[in-house]
C-alpha positions in Angstrom: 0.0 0.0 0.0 1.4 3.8 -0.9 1.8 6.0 1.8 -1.0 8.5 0.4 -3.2 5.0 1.1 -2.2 5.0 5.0 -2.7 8.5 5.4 -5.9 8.8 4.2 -8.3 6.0 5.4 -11.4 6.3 3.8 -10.6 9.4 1.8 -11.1 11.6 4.7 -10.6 15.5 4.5 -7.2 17.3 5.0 -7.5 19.3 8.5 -5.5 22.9 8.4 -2.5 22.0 10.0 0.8 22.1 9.2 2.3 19.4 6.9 5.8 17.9 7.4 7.8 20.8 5.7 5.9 23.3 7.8 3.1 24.7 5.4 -0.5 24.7 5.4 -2.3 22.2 2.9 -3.8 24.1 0.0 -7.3 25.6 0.4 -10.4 26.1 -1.8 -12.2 29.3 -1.0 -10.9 29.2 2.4 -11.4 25.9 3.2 -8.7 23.2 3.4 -8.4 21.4 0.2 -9.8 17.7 0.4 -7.7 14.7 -1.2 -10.9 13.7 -3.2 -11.0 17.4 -4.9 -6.7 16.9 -5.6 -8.0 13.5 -7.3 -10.6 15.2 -9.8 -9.2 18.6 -10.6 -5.8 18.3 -9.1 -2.6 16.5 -9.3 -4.1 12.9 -7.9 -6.3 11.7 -10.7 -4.9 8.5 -10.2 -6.2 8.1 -6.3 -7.5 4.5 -6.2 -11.4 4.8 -4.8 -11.5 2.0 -2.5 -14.2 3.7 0.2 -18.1 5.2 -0.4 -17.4 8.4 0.8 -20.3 9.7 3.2 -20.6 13.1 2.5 -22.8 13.8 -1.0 -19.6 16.7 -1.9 -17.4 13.8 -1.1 -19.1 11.2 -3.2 -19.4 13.4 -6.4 -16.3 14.0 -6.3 -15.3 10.2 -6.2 -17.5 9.8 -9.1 -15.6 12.4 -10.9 -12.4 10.6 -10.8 -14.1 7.2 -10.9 -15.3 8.2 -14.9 -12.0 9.4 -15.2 -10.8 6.3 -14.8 -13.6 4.7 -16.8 -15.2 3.0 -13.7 -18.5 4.0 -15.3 -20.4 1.8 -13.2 -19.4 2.5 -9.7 -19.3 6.4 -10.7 -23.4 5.8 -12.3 -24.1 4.4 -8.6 -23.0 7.4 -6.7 -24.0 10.0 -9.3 -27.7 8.0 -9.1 -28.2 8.5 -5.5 -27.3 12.4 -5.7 -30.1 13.2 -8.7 -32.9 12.9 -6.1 -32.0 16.4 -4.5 -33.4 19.4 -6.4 -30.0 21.9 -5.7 -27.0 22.7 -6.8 -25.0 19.2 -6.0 -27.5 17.6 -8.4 -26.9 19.5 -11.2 -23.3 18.9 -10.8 -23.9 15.1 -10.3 -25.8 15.4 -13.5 -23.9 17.2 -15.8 -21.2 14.9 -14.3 -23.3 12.0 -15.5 -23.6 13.0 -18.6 -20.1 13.5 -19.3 -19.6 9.9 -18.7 -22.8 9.3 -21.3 -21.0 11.3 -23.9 -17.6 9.9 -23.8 -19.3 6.5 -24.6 -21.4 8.3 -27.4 -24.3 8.9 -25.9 -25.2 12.6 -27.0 -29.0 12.5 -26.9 -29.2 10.6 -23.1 -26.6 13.3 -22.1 -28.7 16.0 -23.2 -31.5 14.7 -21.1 -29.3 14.9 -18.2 -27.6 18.1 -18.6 -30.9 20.1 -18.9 -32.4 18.4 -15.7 -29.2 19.9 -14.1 -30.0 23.0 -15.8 -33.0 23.4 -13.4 -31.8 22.9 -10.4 -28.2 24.9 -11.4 -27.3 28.0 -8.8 -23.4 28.7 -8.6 -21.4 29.4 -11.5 -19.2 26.1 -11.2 -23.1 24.1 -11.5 -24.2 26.6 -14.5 -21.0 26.0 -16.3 -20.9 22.4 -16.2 -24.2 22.1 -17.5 -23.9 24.8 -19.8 -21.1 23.2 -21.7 -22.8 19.7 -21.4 -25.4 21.2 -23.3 -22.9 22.8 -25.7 -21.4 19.7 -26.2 -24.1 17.6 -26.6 -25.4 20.1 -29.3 -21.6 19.4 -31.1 -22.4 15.6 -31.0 -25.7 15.8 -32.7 -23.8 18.5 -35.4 -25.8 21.2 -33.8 -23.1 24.0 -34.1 -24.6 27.2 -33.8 -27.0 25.8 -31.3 -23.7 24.9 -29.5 -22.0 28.1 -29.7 -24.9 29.9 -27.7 -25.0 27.5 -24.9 -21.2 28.5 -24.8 -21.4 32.0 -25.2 -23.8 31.8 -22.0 -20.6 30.0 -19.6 -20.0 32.2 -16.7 -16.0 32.3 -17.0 -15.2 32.6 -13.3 -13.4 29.4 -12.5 -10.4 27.7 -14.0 -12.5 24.5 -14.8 -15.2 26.3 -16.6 -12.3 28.1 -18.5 -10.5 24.9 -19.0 -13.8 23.4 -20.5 -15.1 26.8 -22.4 -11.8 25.9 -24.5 -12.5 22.2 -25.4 -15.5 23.1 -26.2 -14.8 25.9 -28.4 -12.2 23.8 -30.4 -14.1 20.7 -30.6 -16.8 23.1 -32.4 -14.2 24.7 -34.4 -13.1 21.7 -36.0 -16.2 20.4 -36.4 -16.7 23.3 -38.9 -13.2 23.2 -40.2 -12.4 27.0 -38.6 -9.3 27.7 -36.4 -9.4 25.6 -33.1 -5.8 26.0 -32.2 -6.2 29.5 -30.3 -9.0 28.0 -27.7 -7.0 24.4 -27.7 -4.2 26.4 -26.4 -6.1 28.5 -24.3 -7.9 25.6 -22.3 -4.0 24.1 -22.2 -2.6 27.0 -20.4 -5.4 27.7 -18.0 -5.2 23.6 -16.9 -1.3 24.1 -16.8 -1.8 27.5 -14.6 -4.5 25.3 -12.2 -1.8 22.3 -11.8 -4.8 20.2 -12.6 -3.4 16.5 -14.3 -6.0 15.6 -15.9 -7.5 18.9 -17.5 -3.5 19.0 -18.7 -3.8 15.6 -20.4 -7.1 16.3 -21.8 -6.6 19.6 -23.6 -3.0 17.9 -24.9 -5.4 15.7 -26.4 -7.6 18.5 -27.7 -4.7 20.5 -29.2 -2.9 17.4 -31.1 -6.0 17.3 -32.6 -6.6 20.8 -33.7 -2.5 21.2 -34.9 -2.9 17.3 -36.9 -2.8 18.5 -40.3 -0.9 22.1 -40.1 1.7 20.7 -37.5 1.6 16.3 -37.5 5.2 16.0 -35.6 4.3 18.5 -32.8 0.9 16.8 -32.3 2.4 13.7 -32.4 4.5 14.3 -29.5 1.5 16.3 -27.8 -0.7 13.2 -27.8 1.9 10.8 -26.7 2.7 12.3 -23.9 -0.9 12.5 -22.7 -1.3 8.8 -23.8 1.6 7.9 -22.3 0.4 10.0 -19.3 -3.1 9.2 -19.5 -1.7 5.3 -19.6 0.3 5.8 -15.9 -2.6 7.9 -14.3 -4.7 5.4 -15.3 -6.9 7.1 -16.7 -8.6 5.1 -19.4 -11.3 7.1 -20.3 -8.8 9.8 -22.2 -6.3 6.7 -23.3 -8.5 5.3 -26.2 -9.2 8.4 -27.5 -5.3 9.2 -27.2 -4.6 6.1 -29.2 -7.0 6.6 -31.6 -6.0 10.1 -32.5 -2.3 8.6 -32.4 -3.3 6.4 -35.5 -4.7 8.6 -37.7 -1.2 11.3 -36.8 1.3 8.2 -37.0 -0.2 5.8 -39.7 3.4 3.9 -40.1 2.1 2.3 -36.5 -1.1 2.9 -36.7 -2.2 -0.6 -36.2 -0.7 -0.7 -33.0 -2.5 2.3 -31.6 -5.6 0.5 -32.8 -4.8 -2.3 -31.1 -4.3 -0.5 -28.1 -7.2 1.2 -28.2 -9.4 -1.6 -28.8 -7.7 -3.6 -25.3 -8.6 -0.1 -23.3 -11.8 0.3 -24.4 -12.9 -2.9 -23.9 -11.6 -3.0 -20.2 -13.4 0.5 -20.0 -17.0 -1.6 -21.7 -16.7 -4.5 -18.9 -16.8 -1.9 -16.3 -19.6 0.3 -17.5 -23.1 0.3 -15.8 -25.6 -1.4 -18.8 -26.9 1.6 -19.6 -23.5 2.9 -20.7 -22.7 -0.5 -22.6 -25.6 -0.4 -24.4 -25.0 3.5 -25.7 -21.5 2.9 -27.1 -22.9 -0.6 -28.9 -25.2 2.2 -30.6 -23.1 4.6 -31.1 -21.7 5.7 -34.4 -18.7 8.0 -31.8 -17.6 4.3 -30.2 -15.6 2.0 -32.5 -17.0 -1.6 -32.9 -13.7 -3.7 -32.3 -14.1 -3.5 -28.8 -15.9 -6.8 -28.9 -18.5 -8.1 -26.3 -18.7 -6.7 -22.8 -21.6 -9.4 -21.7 
């Protein structure tokens, strides 16, 4: 067992005391920052979940890094037991939801659950989330203008929301063929800036992909690092994609990075919740060569 592991039975919070080289853990608005929150949007995406967290904050935030991981199913179950509220945590644990729906290609079930998060959305980290879930949804069904507005509606005033406001800006950029490097790059700096892992891997990802044809060596490096990354971390749900984008940049191997995607994905399948099996088998987003799941 790591020593993080020890420390930290049951993914409890950090208390504001002093560490072991004499300074205070890093705070949030004030209050100390807990190890769940350095696993989603910090430098710990790869914290293993091995606890149900008892506090509904605490438990979202496990989900987050659960999908990260592709643990689809064990993320569903927490997320499912925070929709019941009508405030702001359940609009997070629904726009959170449907992130995991749209990786696996389901726009149109995502949709459903970013505008019932929509309702119940009161701070600006809740508004943006769903916001861009909506935009992004609205890219997925080739709904680009309808996608710009939900964007041009994002309230800026977090690094996440700025971090996201970029992706989604470049993935509907090059959807329309227009210029998606200036927002890739954006979205990379402001994740860089935050210290936050896994926004970094992701918007290397997102930039490879808007630099592939004008610049094919530098995205090739880009996106191998944050496979390569994304591979360590653990962090499956970003490593197919990774590998996939790697095969059409790097066609001398690109059988390889098929075959690698296909092995991660699968895994990824097997531990999806039914309802997220059954929208990648229909989805035209999800590659077939995955195989069966059961």
């Amino acid at each position: 067992m790591d020593n993080w592991q020890a420390m930290w039975p049951g993914l409890s919070v950090v208390t504001d005391t002093l560490d072991s080289g004499g300074r205070r853990p890093p705070t949030t608005r004030g209050r100390p920052v807990n190890t769940l929150e350095q696993a989603a949007f910090g430098d710990r995406p790869d914290l293993v979940i091995t606890a149900t967290p008892q506090a509904p904050r605490d438990r979202w935030l496990a989900a987050v890094v659960l999908g990260a991981q592709g643990h689809y199913a064990r993320a569903a179950t927490l997320l499912s037991q925070l929709l019941t509220s009508d405030d702001d945590l359940a609009a997070l644990a629904a726009a959170t939801l449907a992130s995991h729906r749209r990786q696996l290609g389901g726009h149109a079930a995502a949709r459903k659950l970013d505008a019932r998060g929509a309702r119940t959305a009161q701070s600006d980290d809740a508004k943006a989330d769903v916001l861009l879930g909506l935009a992004a949804d609205a890219v997925g069904d080739g709904r680009l203008a309808e996608a710009a507005r939900l964007r041009d509606r994002v309230p800026l005033t977090t690094w996440r929301a700025r971090v996201r406001h970029g992706w989604v800006s470049a993935e509907i950029e090059l959807s329309r063929g227009g210029a998606a490097r200036e927002p890739a790059e954006r979205a990379l700096a402001e994740a860089e800036a935050a210290k936050a892992t896994r926004h970094r891997v992701k918007s290397e990802i997102v930039l490879a992909a808007a630099i592939s044809t004008s610049e094919p060596v530098m995205a090739r490096k880009l996106v191998t690092r944050a496979r390569d990354d994304a591979t360590d971390l653990h962090l499956s749900s970003l490593v197919w994609p990774a590998s996939l984008l790697l095969a059409g940049i790097d066609p001398s191997e690109a059988s390889g990075h098929t075959r690698n995607a296909a092995a991660v994905l699968h895994g990824l399948l097997r531990r999806s919740d039914p309802r997220g099996r059954e929208l990648a088998e229909r989805s035209p987003w999800v590659p077939s060569f995955a195989g069966p799941t059961g």
